[in-house]
C-alpha positions as CSV (number, residue, x, y, z in Angstrom):
1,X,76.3,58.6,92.9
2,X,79.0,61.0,92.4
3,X,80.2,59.9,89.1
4,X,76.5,60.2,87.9
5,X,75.8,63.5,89.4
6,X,77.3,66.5,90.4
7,X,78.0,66.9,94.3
8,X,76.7,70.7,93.5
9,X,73.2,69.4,92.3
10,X,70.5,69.1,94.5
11,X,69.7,65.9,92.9
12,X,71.7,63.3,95.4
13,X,70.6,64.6,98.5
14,X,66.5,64.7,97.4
15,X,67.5,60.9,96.1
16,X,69.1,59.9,99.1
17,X,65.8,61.6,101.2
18,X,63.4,58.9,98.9
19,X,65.7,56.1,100.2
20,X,67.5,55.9,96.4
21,X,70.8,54.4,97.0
22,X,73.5,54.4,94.4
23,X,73.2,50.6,93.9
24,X,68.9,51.2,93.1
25,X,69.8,53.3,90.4
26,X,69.9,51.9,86.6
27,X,70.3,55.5,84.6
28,X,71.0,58.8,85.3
29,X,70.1,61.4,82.4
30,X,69.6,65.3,82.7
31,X,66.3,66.0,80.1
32,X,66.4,69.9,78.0
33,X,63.4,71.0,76.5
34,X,63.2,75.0,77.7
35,X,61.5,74.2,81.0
36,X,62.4,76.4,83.6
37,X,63.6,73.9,86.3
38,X,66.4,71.4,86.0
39,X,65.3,68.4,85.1
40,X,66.4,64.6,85.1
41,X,65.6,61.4,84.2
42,X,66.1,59.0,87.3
43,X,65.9,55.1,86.0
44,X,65.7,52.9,88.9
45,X,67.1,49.0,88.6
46,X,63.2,47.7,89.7
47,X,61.8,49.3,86.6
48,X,60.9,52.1,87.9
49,X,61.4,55.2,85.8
50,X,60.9,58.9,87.2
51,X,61.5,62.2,86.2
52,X,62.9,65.0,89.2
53,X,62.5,68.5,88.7
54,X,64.7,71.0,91.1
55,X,64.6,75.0,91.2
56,X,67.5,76.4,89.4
57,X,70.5,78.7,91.1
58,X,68.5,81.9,92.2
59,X,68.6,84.1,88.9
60,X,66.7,87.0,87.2
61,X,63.0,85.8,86.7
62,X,59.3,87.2,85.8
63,X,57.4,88.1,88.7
64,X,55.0,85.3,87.7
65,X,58.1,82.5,88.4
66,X,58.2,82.3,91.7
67,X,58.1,79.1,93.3
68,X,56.4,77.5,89.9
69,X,56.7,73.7,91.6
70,X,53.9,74.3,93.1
71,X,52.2,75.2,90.0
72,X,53.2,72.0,88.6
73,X,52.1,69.9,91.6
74,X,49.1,71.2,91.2
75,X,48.4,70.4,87.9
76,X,49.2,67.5,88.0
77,X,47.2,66.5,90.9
78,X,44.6,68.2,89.5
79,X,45.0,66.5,86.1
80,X,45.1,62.9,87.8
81,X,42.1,63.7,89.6
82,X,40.8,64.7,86.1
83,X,41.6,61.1,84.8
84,X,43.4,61.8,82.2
85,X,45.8,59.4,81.5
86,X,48.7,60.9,79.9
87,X,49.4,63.1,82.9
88,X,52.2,61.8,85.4
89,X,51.7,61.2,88.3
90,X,53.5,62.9,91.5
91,X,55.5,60.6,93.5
92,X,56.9,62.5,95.7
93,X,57.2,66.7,96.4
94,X,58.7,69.1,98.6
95,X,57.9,73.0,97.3
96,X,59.5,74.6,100.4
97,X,63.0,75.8,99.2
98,X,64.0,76.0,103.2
99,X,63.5,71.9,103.5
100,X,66.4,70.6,104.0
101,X,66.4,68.7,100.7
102,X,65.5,71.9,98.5
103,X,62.3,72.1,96.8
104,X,62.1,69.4,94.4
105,X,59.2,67.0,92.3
106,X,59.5,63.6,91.4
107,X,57.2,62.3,89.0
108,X,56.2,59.3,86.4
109,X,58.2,60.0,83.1
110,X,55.6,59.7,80.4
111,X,56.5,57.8,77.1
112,X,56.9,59.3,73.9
113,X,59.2,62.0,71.8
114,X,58.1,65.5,71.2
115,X,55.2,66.2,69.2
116,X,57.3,68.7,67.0
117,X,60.2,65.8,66.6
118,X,58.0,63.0,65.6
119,X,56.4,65.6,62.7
120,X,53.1,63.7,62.2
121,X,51.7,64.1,59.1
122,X,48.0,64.3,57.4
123,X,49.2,61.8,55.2
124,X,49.7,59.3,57.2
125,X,46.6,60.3,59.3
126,X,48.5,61.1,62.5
127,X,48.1,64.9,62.9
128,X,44.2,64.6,62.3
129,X,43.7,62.1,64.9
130,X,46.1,63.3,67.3
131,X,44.5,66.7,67.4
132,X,41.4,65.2,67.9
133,X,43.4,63.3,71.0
134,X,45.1,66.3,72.0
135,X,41.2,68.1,72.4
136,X,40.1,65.2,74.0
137,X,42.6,65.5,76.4
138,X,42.6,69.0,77.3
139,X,38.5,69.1,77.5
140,X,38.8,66.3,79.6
141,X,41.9,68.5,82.1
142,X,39.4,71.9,82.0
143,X,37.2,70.0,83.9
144,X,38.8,69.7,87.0
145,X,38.2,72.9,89.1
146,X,40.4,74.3,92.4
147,X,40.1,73.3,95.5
148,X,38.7,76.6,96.7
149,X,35.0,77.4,94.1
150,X,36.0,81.0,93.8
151,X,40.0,81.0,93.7
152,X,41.3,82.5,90.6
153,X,45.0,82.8,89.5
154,X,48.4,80.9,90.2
155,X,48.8,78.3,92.8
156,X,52.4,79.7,93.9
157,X,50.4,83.0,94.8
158,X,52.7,85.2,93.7
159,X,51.1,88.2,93.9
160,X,49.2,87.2,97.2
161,X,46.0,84.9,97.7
162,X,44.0,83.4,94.9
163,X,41.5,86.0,93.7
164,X,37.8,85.7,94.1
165,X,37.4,86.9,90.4
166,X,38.9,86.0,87.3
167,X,39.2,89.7,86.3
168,X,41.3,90.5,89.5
169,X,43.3,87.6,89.0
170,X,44.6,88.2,85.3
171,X,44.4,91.8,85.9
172,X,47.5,91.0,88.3
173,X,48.8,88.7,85.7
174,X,49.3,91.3,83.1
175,X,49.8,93.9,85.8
176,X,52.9,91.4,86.7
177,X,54.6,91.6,83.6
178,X,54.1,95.0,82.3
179,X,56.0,95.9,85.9
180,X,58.7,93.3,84.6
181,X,58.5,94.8,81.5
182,X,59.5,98.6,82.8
183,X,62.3,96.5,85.5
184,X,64.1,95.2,82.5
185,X,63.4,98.0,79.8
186,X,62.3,95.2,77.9
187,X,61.6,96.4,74.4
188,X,57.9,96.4,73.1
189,X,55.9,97.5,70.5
190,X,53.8,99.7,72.2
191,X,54.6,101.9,75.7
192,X,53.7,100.3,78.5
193,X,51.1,102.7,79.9
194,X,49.8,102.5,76.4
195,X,49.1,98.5,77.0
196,X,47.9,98.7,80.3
197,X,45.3,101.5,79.0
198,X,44.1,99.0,76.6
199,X,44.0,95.5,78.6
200,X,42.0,97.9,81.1
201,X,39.6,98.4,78.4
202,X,38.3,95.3,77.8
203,X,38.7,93.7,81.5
204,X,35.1,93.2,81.9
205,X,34.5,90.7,79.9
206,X,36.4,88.7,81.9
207,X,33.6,88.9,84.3
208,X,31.8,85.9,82.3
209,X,34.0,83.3,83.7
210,X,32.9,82.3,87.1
211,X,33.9,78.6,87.6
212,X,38.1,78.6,88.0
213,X,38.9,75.6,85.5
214,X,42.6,74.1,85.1
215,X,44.6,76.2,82.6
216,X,48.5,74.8,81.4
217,X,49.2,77.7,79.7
218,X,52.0,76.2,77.8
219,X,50.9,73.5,75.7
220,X,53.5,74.0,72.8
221,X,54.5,70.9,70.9
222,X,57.5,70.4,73.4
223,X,55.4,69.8,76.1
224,X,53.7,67.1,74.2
225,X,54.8,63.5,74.0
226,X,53.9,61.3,71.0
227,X,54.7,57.5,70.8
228,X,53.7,54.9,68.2
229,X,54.6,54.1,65.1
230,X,53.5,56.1,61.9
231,X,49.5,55.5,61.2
232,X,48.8,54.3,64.8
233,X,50.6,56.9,66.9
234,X,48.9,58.9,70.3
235,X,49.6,61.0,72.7
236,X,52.0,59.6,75.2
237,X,52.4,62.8,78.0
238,X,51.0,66.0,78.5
239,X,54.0,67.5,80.9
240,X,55.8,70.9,82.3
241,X,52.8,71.7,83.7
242,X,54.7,74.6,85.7
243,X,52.7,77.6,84.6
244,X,49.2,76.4,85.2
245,X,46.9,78.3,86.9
246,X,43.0,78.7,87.5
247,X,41.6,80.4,85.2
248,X,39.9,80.6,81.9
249,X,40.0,77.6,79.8
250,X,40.1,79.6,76.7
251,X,43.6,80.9,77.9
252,X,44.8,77.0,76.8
253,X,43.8,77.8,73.1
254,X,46.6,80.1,72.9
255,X,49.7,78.0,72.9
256,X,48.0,75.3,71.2
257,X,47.9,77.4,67.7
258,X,50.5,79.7,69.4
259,X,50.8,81.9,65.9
260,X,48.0,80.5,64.5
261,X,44.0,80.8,64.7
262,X,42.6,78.3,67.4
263,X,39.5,78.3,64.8
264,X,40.7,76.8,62.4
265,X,41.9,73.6,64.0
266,X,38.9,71.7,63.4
267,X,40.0,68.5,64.7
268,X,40.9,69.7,67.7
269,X,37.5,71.4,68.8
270,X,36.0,68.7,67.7
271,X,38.2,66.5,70.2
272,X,37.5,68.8,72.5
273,X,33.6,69.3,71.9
274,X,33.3,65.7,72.5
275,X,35.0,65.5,75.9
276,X,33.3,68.8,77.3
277,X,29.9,67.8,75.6
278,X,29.4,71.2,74.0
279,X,31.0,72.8,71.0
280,X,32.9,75.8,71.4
281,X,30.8,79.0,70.9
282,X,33.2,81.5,69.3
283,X,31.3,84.9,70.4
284,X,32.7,88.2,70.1
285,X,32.9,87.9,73.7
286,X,35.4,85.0,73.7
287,X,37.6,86.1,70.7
288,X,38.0,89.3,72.7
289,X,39.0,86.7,76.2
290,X,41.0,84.6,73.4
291,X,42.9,88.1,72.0
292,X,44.0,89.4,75.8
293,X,45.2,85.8,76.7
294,X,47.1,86.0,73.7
295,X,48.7,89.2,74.5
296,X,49.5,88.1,77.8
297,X,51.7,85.1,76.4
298,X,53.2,87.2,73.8
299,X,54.6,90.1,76.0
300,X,56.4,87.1,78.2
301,X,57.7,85.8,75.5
302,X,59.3,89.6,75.0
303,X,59.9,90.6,78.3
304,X,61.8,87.3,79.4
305,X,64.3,87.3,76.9
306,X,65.9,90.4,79.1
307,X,66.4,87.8,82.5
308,X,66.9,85.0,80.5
309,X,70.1,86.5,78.7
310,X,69.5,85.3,75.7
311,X,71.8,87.6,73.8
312,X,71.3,90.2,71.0
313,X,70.8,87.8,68.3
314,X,68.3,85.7,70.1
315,X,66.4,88.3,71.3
316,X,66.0,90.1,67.7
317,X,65.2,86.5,66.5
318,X,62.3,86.4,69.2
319,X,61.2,90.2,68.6
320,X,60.7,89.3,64.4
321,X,58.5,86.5,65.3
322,X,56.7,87.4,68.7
323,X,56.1,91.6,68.5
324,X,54.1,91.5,65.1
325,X,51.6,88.6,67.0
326,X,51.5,91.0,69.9
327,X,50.4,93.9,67.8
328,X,47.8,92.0,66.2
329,X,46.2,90.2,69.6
330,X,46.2,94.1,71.1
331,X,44.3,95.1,67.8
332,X,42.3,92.5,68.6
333,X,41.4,93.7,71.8
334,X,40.9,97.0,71.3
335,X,38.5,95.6,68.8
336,X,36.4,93.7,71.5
337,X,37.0,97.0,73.2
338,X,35.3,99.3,71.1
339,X,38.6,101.8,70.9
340,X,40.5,102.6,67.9
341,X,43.0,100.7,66.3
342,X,46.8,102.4,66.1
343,X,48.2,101.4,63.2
344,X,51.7,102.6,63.4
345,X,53.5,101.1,66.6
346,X,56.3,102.8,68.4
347,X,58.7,100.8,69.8
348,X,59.2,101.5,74.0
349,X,63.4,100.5,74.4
C-alpha cells in the first residue's frame, strides 16, 4: 500500500483495521470537491467500491466543525432509514479521534458526476425532471426524525447536548459564528452586535417548529450526483452529508437556490409536495424562518474564509458574491421582525 498511499495518511492503518490488504485492493484515488475531510476513493478487486472520509491535520475551524463525522454518520443513517435510495450507505465508522485508527467513515460511493458538471438543460428536459427528483428526494430525507422527539441541533454537540427547542438550538448556531466571527475579525457587512440584535428579533418564530426533521444544510450542486445520458438522466447520490443537523426543514431550501428564490423553483416543490403529501405553505412566518436560515449560511460563508486561508483575492472574490445576499436575507428578517430596514451597511473589519 505504500506506493498507493502515503505512510502519513491515516488511510492504510483504518484499511488494514477493515481487513483490506494490499493485494484486495483494485484502485486507490483521493476525491476534491470542497468537503471538509479528506476523502478517497477505495476500489476493492471483489467489486466492491467505497468511499473513506478521515479528519484533516488539526487546523483553524468554525466552532460548528468539530467532530463533523458524526454529523455525517448520522445522516446517513438517518437517510437509509428514510429509504431514500441515493444515500450511501455506512459500512463502517469510528468518530472517536483517540481510537487507535483515527476517526474515519467508510461508505458506498454513489454513481454519477456533479450536478453542476453534467449542466442539465431544459432543453433536453433534464433540469425539470431532476428538480422534481431532487424534491422528491429531500421530502422524502425530512421525514426521518432524531432519535431523541425533542433533540434539536447538531449531532457532534458542539456546543453541548441537543436542545429541547429549535429556537435554543439555532440560537447557539448563530451565536457560534458571530463568536467566530469577532475570533477571526472576519469582515461583515454589518457589526456583529448589530446582527445578533436582529437574529434576536425574530427568534420566536422559531418556536413553530416542534418535530426535529433531518436538515443537510449543504445541498449545493457539488453535493449532487447525476448519471445517465442526456434526456434520461437522475439523480445518482445525495453525499457530504457532514453538516446535517436536526432542525428545520426549511433550513434545506437555502442551499438548494443558494442565491436564488426557493419560490420560484417550481419543479422542485412540486417534487417535494408530492413526497411530503402537502404543498409548501409560504407564510410570512416561514419566509421570515427561510430569511434567518439564509443569513446563517451566508455569514459562514464569510467568516470561514479567515481559517480556511483562502488568500486576499479569494476572499474579496467570496465577499462580492456572498455579503450583498447577506444584507438582503438580514433585511429580510428585520422585515418578519417588524424593525426598520438600514439601508447603508458599514462594513465591521
Amino acid at each position: 500500500m505504500s506506493d498507493q498511499a502515503s505512510a502519513a495518511s491515516p488511510l492504510p492503518r483504518v484499511l488494514d483495521a477493515l481487513g483490506i490488504g494490499e493485494r484486495d485492493i483494485a484502485s486507490i484515488a483521493p476525491l476534491t470537491g470542497g468537503t471538509y475531510n479528506t476523502v478517497t476513493r477505495v476500489t476493492l478487486a471483489d467489486g466492491r467500491d467505497w468511499v473513506v472520509k478521515t479528519p484533516p491535520p488539526h487546523t483553524a475551524a468554525l466552532r460548528y466543525e468539530r467532530d463533523l463525522l458524526v454529523n455525517e454518520v448520522a445522516f446517513y443513517t438517518a437517510g437509509a432509514r428514510a429509504g431514500g435510495p441515493a444515500i450511501p450507505r455506512v459500512v463502517h465508522s469510528e468518530t472517536d479521534p483517540a481510537a487507535p485508527t483515527g476517526a474515519y467513515l467508510v461508505m458506498t460511493a454513489r454513481p454519477g458526476r456533479p450536478w453542476h458538471e453534467v449542466a442539465p438543460t431544459t432543453d433536453d428536459g433534464d433540469e425539470p425532471r431532476l428538480r422534481a427528483e431532487l424534491g422528491g428526494i429531500v421530502g422524502q430525507l425530512h421525514g426521518a426524525t432524531g432519535a431523541a422527539p425533542s433533540g434539536f441541533g447538531y449531532p457532534a454537540e458542539p456546543f453541548g447536548p441537543l436542545a429541547p427547542t429549535w429556537r435554543r438550538a439555532f440560537t447557539a448556531m448563530t451565536e457560534a459564528v458571530l463568536a467566530d466571527a469577532e475570533t477571526y475579525r472576519a469582515r461583515l457587512p454589518y457589526p456583529v452586535g448589530d446582527i445578533r440584535t436582529v437574529l434576536a428579533a425574530a427568534a420566536p418564530v422559531l418556536d413553530e417548529v416542534t418535530r426535529p426533521a433531518l436538515v443537510h444544510f449543504d445541498l449545493w450542486p457539488g453535493n449532487l450526483l447525476v448519471t445517465g445520458e442526456p434526456g434520461t438522466r437522475s439523480i445518482g447520490g445525495v453525499i457530504d452529508g457532514e453538516r446535517m443537523f436536526w432542525g428545520d426543514p426549511v433550513a434545506d431550501f437555502v442551499s438548494l437556490a443558494l442565491f436564488g428564490d426557493i419560490e420560484r423553483d417550481a419543479d422542485f416543490l412540486g417534487g417535494y409536495a408530492e413526497a411530503r403529501g402537502e404543498d409548501v405553505e409560504f407564510t410570512d412566518a416561514l419566509r421570515t424562518r427561510y430569511a434567518l436560515y439564509r443569513s446563517y449560511l451566508y455569514l459562514i460563508m464569510l467568516v470561514e474564509t479567515v481559517p480556511r486561508g483562502l488568500g486576499p483575492e479569494a476572499a474579496d472574490e467570496t465577499w462580492e458574491l456572498v455579503a450583498p445576499h447577506l444584507v438582503d436575507a438580514l433585511d429580510a428578517v428585520r422585515l418578519g421582525a417588524g424593525i426598520s430596514c438600514r439601508t447603508h451597511p458599514g462594513s465591521d473589519d
